[in-house]
Backbone as JSON, one array per atom type, in Angstrom:
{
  "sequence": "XXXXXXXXXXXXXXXXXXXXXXXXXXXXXXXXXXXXXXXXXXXXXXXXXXXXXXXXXXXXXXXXXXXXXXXXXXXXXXXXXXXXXXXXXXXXXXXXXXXXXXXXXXXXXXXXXXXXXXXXXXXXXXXXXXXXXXXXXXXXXXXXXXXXXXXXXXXXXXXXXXXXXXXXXXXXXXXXXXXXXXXXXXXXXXXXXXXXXXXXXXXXXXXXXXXXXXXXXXXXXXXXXXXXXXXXXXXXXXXXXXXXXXXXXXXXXXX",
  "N": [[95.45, -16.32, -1.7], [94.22, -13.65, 0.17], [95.73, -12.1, 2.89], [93.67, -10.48, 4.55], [91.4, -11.93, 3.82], [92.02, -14.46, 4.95], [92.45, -13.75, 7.65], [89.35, -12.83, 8.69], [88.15, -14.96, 7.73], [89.11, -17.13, 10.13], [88.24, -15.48, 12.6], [85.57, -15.53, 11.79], [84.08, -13.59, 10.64], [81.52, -12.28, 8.54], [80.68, -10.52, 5.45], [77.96, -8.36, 4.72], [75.54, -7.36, 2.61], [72.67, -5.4, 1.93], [70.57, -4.68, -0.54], [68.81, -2.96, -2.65], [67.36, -2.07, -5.44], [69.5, -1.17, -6.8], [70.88, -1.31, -9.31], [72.93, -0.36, -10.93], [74.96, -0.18, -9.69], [75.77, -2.18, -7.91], [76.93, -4.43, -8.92], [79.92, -3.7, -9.46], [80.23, -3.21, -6.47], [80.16, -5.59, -5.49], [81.7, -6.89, -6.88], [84.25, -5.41, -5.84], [84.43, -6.21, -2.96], [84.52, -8.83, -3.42], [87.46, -8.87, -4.12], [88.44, -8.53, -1.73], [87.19, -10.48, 0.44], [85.84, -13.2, 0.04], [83.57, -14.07, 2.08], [80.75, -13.45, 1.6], [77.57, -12.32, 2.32], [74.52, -11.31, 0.27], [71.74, -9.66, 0.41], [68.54, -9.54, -0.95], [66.3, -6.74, -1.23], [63.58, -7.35, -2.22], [64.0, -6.02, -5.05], [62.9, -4.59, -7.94], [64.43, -3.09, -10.1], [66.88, -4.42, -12.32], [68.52, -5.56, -11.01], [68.92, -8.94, -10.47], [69.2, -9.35, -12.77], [71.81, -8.34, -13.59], [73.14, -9.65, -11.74], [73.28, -12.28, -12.51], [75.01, -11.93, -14.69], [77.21, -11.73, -13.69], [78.33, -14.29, -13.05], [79.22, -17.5, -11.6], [79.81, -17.63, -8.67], [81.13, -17.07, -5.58], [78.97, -15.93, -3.56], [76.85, -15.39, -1.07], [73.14, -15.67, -1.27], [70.1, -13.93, -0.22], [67.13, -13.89, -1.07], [64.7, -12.13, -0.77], [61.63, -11.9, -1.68], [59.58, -9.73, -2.07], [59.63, -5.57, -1.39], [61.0, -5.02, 1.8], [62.3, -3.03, 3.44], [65.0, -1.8, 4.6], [65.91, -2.23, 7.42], [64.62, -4.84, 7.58], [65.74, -6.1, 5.8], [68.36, -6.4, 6.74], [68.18, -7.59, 9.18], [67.45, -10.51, 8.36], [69.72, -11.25, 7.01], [71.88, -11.19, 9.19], [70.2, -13.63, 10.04], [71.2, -15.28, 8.62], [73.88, -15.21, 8.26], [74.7, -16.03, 11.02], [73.39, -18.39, 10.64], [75.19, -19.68, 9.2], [77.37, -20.07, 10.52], [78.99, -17.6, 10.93], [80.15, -15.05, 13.76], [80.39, -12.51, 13.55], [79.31, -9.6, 11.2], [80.18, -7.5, 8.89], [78.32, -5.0, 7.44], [77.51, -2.92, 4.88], [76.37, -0.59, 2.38], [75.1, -0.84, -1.02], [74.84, 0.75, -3.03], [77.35, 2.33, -3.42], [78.4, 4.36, -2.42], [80.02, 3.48, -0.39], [83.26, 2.42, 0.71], [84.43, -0.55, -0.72], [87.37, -1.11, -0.16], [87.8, -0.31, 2.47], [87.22, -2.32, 4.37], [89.38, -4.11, 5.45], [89.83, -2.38, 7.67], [88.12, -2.32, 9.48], [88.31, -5.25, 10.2], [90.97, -5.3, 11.16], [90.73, -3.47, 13.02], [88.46, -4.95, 15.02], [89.82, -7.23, 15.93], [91.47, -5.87, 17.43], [89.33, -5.06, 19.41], [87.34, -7.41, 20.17], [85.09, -7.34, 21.28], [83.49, -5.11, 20.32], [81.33, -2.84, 18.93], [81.53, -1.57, 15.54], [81.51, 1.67, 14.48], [81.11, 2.9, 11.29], [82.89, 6.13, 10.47], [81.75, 8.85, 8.63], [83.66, 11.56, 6.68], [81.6, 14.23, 7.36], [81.26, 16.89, 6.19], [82.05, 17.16, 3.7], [82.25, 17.46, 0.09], [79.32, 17.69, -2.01], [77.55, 16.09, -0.33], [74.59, 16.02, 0.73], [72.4, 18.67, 2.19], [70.04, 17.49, 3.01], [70.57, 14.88, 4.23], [72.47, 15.91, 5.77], [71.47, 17.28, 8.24], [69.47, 15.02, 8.95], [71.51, 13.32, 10.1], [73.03, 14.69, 12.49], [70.9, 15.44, 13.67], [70.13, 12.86, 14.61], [72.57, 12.36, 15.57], [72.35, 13.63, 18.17], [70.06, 12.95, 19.08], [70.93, 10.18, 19.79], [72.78, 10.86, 21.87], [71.22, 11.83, 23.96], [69.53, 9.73, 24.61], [71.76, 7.47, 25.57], [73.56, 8.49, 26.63], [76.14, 8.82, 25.55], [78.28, 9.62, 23.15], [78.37, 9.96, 19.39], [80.04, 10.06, 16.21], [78.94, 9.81, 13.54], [76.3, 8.31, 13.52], [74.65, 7.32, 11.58], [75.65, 6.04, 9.42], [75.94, 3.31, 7.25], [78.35, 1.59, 7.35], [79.33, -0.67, 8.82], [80.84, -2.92, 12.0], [79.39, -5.69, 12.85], [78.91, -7.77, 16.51], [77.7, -10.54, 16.46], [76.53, -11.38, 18.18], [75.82, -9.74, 20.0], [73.38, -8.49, 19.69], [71.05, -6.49, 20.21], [67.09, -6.28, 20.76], [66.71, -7.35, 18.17], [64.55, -8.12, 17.76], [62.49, -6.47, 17.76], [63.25, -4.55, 15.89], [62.66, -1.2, 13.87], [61.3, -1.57, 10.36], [62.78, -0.19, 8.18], [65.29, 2.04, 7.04], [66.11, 3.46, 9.33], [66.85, 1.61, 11.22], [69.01, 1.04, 11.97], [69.8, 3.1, 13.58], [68.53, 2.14, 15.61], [69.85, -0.23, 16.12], [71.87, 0.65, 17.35], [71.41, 2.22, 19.59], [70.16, -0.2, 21.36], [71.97, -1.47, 21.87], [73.81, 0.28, 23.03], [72.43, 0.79, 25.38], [73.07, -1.95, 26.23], [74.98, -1.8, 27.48], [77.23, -2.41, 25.42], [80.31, -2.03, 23.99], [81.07, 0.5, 22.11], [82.66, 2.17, 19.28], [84.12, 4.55, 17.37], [84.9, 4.77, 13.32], [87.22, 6.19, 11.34], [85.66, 6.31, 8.08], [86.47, 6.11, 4.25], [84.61, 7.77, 2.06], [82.11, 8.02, -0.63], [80.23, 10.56, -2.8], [78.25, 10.8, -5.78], [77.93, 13.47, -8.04], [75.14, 15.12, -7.79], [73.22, 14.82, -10.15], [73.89, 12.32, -10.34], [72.66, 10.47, -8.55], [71.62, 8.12, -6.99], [69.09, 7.26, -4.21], [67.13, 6.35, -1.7], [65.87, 7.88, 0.36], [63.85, 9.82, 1.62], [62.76, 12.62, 2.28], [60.6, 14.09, 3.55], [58.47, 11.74, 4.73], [60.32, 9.97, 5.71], [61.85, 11.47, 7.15], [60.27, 11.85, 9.47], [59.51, 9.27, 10.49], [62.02, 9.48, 12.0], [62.02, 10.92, 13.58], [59.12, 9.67, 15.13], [60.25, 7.45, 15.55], [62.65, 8.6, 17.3], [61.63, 9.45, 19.63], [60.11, 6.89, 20.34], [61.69, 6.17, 21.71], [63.13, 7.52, 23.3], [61.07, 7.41, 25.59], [61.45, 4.97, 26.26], [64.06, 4.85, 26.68], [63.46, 6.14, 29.48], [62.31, 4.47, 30.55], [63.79, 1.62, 30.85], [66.35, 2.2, 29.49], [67.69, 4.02, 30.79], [67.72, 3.09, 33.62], [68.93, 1.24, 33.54], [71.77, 1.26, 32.46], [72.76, 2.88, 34.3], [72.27, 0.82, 36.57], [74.31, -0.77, 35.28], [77.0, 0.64, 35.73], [76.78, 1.3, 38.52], [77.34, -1.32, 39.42], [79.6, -2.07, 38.03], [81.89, 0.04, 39.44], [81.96, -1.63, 41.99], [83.18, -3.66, 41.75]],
  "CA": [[94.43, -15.81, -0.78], [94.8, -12.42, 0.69], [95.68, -11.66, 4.29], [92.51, -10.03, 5.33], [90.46, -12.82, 4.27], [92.15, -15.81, 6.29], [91.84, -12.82, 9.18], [87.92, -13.26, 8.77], [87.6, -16.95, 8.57], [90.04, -16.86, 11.82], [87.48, -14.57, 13.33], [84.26, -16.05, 11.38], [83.44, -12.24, 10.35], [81.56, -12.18, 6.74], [79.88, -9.18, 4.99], [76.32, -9.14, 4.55], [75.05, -6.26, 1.66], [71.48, -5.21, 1.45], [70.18, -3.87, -1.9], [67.58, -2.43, -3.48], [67.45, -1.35, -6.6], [70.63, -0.63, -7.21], [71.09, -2.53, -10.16], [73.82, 0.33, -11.39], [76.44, 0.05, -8.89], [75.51, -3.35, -7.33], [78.11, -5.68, -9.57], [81.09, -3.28, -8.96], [80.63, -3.19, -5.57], [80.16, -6.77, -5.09], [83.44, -7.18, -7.26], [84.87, -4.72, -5.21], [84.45, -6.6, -2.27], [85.43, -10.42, -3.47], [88.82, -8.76, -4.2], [88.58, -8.38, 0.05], [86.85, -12.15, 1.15], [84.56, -14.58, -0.45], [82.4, -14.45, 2.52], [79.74, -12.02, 1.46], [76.0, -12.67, 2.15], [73.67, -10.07, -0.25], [70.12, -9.56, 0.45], [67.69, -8.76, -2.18], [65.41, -6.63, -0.05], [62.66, -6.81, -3.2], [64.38, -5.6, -6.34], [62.04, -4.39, -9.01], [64.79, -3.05, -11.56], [67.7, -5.22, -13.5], [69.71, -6.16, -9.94], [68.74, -10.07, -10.83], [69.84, -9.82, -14.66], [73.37, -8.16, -13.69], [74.01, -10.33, -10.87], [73.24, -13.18, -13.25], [76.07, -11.55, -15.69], [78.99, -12.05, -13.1], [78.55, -15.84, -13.61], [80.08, -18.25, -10.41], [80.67, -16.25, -7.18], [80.89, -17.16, -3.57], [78.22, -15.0, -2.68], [75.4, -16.34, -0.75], [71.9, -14.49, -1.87], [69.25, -14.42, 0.41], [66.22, -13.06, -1.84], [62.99, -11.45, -0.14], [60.83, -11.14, -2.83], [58.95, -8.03, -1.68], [60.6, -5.02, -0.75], [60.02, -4.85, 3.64], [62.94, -2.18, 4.01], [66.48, -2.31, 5.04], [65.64, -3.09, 8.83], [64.19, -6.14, 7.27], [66.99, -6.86, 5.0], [69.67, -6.64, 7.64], [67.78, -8.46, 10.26], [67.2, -11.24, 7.32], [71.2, -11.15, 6.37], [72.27, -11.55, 10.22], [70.13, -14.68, 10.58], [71.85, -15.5, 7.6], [75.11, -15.22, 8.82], [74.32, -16.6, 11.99], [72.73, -19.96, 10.79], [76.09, -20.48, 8.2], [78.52, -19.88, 11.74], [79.5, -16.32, 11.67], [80.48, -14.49, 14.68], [80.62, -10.8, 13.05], [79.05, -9.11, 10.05], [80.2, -6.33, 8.63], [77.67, -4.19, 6.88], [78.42, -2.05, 3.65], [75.88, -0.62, 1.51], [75.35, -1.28, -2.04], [75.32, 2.12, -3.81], [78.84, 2.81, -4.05], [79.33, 5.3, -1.75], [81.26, 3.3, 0.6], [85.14, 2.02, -0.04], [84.96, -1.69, 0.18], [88.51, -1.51, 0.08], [88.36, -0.28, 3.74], [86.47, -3.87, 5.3], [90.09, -4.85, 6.34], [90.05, -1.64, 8.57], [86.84, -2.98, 10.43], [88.81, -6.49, 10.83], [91.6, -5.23, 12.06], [90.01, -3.05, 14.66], [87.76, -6.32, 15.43], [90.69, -8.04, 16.52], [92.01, -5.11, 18.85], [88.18, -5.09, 20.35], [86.78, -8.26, 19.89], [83.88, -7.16, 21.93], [82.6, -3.81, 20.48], [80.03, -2.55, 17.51], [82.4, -1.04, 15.01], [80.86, 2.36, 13.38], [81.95, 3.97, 10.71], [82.77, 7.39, 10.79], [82.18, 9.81, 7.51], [83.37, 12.65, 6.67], [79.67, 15.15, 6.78], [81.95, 18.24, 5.48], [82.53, 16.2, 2.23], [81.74, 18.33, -0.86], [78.51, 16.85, -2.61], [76.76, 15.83, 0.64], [73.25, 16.46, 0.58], [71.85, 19.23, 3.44], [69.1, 16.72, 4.26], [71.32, 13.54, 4.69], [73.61, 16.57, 6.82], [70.43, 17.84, 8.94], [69.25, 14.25, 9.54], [72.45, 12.82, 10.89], [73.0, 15.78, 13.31], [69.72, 15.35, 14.39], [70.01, 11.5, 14.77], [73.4, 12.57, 16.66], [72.28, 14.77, 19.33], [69.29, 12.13, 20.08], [71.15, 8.93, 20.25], [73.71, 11.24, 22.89], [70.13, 11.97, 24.97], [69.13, 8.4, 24.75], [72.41, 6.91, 25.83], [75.0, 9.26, 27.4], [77.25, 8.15, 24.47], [78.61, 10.25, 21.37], [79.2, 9.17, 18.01], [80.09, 11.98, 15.35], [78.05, 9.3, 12.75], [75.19, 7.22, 13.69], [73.6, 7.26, 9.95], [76.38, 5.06, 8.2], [75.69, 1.86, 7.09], [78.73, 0.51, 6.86], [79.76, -0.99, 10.45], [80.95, -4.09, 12.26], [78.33, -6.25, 14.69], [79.4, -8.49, 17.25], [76.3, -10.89, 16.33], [75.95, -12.66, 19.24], [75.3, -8.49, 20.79], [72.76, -8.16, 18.7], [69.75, -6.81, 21.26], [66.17, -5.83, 20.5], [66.77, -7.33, 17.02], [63.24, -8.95, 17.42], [61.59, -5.1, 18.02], [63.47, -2.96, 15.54], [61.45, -0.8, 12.79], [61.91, -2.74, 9.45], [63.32, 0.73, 7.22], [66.87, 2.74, 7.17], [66.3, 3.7, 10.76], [66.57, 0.74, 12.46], [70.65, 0.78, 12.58], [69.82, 3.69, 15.06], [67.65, 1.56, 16.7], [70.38, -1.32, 16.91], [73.18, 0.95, 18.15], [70.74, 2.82, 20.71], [70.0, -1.35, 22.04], [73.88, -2.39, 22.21], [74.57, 0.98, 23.86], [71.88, 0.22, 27.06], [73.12, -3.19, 27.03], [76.68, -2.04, 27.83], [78.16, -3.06, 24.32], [81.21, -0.96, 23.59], [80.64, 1.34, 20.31], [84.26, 2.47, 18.84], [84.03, 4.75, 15.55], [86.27, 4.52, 12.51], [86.97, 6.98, 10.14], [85.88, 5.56, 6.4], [86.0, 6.77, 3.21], [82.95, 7.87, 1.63], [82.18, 8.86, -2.28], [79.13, 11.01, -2.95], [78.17, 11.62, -6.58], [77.13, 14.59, -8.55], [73.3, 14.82, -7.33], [72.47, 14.4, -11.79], [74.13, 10.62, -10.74], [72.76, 10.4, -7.44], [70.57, 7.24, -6.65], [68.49, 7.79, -3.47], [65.64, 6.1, -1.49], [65.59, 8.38, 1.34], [62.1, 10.25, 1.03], [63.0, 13.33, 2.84], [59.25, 14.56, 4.5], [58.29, 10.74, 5.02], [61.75, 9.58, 6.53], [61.98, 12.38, 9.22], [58.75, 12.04, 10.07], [59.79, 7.96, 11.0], [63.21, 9.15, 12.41], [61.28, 11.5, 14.69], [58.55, 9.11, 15.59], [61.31, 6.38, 16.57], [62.64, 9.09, 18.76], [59.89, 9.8, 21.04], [59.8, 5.79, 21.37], [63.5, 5.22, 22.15], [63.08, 8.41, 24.84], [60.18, 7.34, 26.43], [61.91, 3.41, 26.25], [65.4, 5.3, 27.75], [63.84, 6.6, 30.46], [62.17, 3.22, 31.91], [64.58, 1.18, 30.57], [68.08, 2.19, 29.06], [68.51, 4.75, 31.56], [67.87, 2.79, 34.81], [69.58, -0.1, 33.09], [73.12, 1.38, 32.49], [73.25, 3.14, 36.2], [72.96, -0.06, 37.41], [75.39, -1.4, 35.18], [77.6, 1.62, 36.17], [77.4, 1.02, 39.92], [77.75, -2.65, 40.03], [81.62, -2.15, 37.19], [82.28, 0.5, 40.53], [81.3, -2.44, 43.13], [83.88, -4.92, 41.22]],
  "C": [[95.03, -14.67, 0.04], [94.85, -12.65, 2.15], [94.32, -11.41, 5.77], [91.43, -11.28, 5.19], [90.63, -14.13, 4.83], [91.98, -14.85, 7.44], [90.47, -13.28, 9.73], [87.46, -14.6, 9.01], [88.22, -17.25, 9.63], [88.93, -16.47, 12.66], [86.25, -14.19, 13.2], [83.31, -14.4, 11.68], [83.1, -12.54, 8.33], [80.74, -10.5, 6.64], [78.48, -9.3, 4.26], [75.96, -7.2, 3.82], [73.78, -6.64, 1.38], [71.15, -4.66, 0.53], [68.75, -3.64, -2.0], [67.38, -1.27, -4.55], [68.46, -0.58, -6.95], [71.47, -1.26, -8.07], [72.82, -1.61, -11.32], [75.17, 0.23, -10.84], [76.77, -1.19, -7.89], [77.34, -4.37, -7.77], [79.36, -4.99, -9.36], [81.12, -3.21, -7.51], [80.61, -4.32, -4.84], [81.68, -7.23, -5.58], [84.96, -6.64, -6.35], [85.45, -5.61, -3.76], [85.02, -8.3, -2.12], [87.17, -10.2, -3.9], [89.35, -8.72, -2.54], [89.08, -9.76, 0.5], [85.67, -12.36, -0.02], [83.96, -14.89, 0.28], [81.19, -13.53, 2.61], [78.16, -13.02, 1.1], [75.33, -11.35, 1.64], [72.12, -10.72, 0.04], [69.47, -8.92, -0.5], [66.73, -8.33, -1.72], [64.28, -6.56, -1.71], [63.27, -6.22, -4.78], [63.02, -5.5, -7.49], [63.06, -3.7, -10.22], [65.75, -4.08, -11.94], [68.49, -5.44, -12.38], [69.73, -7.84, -10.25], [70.2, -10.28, -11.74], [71.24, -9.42, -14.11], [74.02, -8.81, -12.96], [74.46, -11.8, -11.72], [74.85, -13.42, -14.19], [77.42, -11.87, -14.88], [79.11, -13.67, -13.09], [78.5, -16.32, -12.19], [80.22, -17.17, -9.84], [79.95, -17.36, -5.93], [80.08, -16.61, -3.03], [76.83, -16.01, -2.54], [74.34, -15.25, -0.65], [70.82, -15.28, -0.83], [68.23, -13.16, -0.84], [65.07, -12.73, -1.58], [62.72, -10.76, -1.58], [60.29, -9.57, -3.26], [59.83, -7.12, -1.0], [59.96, -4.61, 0.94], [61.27, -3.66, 3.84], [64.21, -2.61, 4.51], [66.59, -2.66, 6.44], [65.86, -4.24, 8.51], [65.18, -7.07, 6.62], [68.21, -7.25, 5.67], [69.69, -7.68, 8.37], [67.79, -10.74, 9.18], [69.31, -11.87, 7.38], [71.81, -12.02, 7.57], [71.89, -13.02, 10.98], [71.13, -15.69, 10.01], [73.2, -16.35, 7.8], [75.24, -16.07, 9.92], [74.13, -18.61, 11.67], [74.26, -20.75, 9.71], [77.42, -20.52, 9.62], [79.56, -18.67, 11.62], [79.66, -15.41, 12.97], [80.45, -12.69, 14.47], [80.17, -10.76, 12.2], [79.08, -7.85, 9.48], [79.13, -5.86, 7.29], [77.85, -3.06, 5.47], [76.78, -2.02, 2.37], [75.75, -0.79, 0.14], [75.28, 0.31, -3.03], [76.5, 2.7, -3.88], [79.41, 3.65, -3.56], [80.22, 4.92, -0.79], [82.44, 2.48, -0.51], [84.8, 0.43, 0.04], [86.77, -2.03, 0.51], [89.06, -1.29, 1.73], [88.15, -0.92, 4.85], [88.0, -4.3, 5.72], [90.58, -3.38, 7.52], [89.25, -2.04, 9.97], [87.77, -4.68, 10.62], [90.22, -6.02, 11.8], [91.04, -4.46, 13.68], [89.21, -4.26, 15.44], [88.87, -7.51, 16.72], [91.93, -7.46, 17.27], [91.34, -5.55, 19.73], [87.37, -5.86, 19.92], [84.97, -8.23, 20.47], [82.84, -5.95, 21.04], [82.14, -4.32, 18.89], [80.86, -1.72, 16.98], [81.77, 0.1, 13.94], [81.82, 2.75, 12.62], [81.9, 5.26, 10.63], [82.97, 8.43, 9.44], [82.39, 11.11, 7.77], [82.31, 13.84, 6.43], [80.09, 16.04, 6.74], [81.79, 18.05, 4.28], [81.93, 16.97, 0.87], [80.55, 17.02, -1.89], [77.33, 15.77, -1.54], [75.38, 16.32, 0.6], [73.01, 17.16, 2.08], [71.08, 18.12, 4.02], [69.58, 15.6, 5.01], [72.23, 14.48, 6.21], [72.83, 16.41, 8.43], [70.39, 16.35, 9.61], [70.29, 13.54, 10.22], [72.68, 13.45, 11.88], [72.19, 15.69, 14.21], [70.06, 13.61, 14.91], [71.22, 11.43, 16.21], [73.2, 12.93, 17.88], [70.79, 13.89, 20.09], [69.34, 11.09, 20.59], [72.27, 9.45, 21.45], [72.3, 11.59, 24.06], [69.48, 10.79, 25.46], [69.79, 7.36, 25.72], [73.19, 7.55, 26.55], [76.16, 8.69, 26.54], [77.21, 9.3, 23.51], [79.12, 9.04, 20.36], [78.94, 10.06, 17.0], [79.16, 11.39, 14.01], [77.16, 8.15, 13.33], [74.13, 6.99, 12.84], [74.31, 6.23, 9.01], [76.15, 3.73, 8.73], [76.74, 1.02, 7.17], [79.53, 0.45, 8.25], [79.75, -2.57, 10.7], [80.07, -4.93, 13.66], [78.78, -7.12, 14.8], [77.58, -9.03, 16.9], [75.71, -11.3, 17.32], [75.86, -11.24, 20.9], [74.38, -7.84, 20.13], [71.53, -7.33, 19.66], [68.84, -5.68, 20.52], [66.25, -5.92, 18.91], [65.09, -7.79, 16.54], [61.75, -7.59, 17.33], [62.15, -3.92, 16.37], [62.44, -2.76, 14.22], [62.16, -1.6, 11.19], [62.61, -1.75, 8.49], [64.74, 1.24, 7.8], [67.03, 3.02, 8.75], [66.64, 2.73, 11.71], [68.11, 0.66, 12.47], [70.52, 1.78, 13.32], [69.34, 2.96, 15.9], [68.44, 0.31, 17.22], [71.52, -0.49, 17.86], [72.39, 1.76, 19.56], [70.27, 1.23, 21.91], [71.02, -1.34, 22.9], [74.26, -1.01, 23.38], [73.82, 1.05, 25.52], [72.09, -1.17, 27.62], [74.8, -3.32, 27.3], [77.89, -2.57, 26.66], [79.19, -1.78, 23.94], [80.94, -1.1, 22.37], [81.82, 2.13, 20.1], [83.92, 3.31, 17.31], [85.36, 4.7, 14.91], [86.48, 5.29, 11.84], [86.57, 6.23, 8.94], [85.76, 6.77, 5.41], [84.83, 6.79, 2.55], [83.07, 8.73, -0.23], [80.8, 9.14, -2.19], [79.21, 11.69, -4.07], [77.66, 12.6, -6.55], [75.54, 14.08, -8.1], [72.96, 14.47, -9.01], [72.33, 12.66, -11.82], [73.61, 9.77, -9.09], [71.05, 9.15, -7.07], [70.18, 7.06, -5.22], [67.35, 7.38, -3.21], [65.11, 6.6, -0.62], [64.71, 9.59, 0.72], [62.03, 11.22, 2.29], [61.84, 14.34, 4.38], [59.22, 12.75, 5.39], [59.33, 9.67, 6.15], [61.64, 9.96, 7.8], [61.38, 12.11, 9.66], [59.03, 10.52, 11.37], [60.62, 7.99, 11.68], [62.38, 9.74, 13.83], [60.32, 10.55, 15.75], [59.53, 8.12, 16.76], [61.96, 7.26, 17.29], [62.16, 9.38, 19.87], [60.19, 8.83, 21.55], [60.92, 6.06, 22.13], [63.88, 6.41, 23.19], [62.75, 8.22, 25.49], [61.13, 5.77, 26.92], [63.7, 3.8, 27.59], [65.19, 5.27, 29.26], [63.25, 5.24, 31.69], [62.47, 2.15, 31.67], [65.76, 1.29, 30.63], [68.52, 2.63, 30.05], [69.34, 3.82, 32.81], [68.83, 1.78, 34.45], [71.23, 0.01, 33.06], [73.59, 2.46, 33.55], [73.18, 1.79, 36.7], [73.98, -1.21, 36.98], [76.86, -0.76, 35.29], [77.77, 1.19, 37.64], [77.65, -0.68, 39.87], [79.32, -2.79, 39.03], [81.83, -1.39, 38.99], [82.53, -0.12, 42.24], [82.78, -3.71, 42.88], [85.41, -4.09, 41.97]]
}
């Protein structure tokens, strides 16, 4: 048994992967990841191509499958994953999408940092120089950047990657967020008005050739949702988050 994964059961952190339709890159990156830990919860947010049949093909595994029939969106799948986690006695869940662009080999980077800052939300941080990056994935992160720093009085050079560590039991406004890709802005824009330290990490990131490039982000339709959820989470800042972390600002200054 490796290192990193007595770390995790020590520190009752598992990894919880949402899919959809990623029936191409699914089984290597699940393999990828039981070479880590054996505590990996996958969500089947809906699958309609061959993710079933290939999971079928790896035989025996430790992985615990939660399976939503219909697809409700990766909000839905996360939120789903975390009860998940939650109801088996996890304390942490690190996050990691299933398309292949993240490393799982770098989940014992997120444990060790965990067990510097047992408290904080652990992002990861890609490189968005990276040759093979898509403009719109560039545009929308940028944009996502510069409104979760108006929201919060916080930076973070990525607030689009999926693959990050939650303190579960800092989970807030998990019962509000939107049920699609957006809603991990919408958890780190919560945690950061409820005073949760947010730490980024560097990770590695792979982005195929666009010919091999599997993709559910729906570039008019998306923005349109990232935009909308900004308006709320402005209007929500200013008679909420704002007043909320001045007065958790003067009363740390009071101590």
């Amino acid at each position: 048994m490796n290192t990193t994964n007595e770390s995790m059961k020590r520190q009752k952190i598992c990894v919880v992967v949402p899919t959809y339709n990623n029936g191409g890159t699914i089984v290597d990156v699940l393999r990828r990841i039981l070479l880590v830990t054996d505590q990996v919860i996958l969500v089947i947010d809906g699958c309609t191509d061959d993710t079933r049949k290939q999971l079928r093909q790896m035989g025996d595994t430790p992985i615990d499958i939660v399976d939503c029939h219909l697809n409700q969106g990766k909000g839905y799948a996360l939120v789903a994953g975390f009860r998940r986690a939650l109801e088996l006695g996890y304390d942490y869940a690190i996050t990691i999408d299933s398309d292949g662009q993240h490393f799982p080999e770098d989940i014992p980077l997120f444990v060790e940092a965990s067990q510097q800052m047992p408290d904080a939300l652990i992002v990861g941080s890609r490189n968005l120089e990276q040759e093979n990056m898509s403009g719109g994935s560039l545009f929308a992160n940028k944009f996502s950047n510069f409104w979760f720093t108006v929201q919060t009085w916080r930076s973070l050079p990525d607030t689009q990657t999926g693959f990050r560590l939650y303190p579960l039991h800092k989970l807030f406004g998990i019962r509000w967020i939107t049920s699609r890709y957006e809603a991990e802005l919408e958890l780190l824009v919560f945690a950061a008005w409820h005073g949760v330290r947010l730490v980024s990490l560097p990770i590695r990131v792979y982005y195929p050739p666009r010919e091999e490039r599997v993709t559910h982000f729906r570039p008019a339709a998306d923005f349109a949702r990232i935009s909308v959820l900004n308006t709320v989470l402005c209007f929500l800042a200013v008679v909420y988050g704002w007043p909320r972390m001045l007065l958790h600002q003067l009363c740390c200054r009071k101590r």
